[in-house]
C-alpha positions, -999 to +999 in steps of 0.1 A: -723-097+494-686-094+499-680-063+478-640-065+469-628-052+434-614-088+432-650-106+430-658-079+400-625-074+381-617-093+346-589-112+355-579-119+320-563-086+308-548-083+275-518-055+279-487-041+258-459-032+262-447+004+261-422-001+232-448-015+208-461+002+182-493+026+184-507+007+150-501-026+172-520-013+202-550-007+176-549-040+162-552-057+195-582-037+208-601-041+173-592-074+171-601-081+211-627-059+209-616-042+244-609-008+252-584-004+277-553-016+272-526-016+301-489-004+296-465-029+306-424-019+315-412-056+323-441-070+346-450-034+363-482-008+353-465+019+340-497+031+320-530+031+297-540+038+262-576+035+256-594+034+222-603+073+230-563+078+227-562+060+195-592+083+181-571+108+188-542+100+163-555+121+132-549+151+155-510+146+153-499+149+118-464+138+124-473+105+145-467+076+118-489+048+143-463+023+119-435+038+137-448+055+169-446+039+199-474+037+229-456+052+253-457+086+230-495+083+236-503+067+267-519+081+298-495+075+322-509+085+351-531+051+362-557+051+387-549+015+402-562-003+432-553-037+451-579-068+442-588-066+483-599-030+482-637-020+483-658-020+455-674+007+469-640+028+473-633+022+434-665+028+418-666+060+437-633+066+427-646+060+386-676+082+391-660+115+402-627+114+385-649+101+352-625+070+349-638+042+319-615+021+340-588+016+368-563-009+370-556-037+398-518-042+409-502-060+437-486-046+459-454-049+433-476-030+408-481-060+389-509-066+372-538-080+382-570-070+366-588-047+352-621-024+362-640-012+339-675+010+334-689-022+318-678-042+345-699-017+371-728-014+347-728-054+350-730-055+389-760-028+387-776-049+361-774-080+380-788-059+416-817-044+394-829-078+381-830-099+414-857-074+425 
C-alpha cells in the first residue's frame, strides 16, 4: 500500500476567503454539509474555521455573523502537510495534537486538499473489512 496523504486526501475542497462574512462561512458548510473550511488570502492557507468555531458565535455578543468577518474567528494557526508526506506521519500528527483535520499545501502553501477524521476513519474501515 503506498501510504501518502495524497492517495487519502479530498481533493475537492471548498474554502473562503478571509474577508467574507462569518454568516457566509455558515451557509457554505450547512449547505455543503462539510466541516472544515480553509481560509484563503489570494491562493495561500492562511487559516481554518470549523463548524465548532461557528458554535461558538453565541458566546460573543457583539459579533453580528451579517457583518463579521472569518478572519475575526478563524484558527489561524493550520497544521498543513505536503500531498507526498506519510500517511503515517499525518494521522499521528491528528491523534496527539486532537486535529479534526490538517490541510495539504504545496510547497507555495497552496492548496491542495484536505485531511480529515472521516477521511482516516475511512481507510480503517476499509483495512477492517478486507479481513
Amino acid at each position: 500500500m503506498d501510504a501518502l496523504v495524497k492517495n487519502y486526501m479530498t481533493e475537492q475542497v471548498h474554502s473562503i476567503r478571509s474577508g467574507e462574512t462569518i454568516l457566509h462561512a455558515k451557509q457554505m458548510m450547512d449547505k455543503g454539509q462539510f466541516r472544515h473550511l480553509p481560509v484563503l488570502e489570494g491562493k495561500k492557507v492562511v487559516g481554518i474555521i470549523s463548524d465548532r468555531d461557528l458554535s461558538l458565535v453565541d458566546l460573543y455578543p457583539d459579533m453580528d455573523i451579517k457583518h463579521s468577518k472569518v478572519e475575526e474567528l478563524m484558527m489561524q494557526y493550520v497544521s498543513t502537510f505536503r500531498p507526498d508526506d506519510q500517511l503515517s506521519t499525518v494521522v499521528t500528527e491528528m491523534a496527539e495534537n486532537k486535529y479534526g483535520c490538517v490541510v495539504i499545501t504545496d510547497d507555495n502553501d497552496q492548496l491542495k486538499g484536505i485531511f480529515t477524521s472521516i477521511d482516516a476513519l475511512r481507510i480503517l474501515a476499509k483495512v477492517y473489512n478486507t479481513h
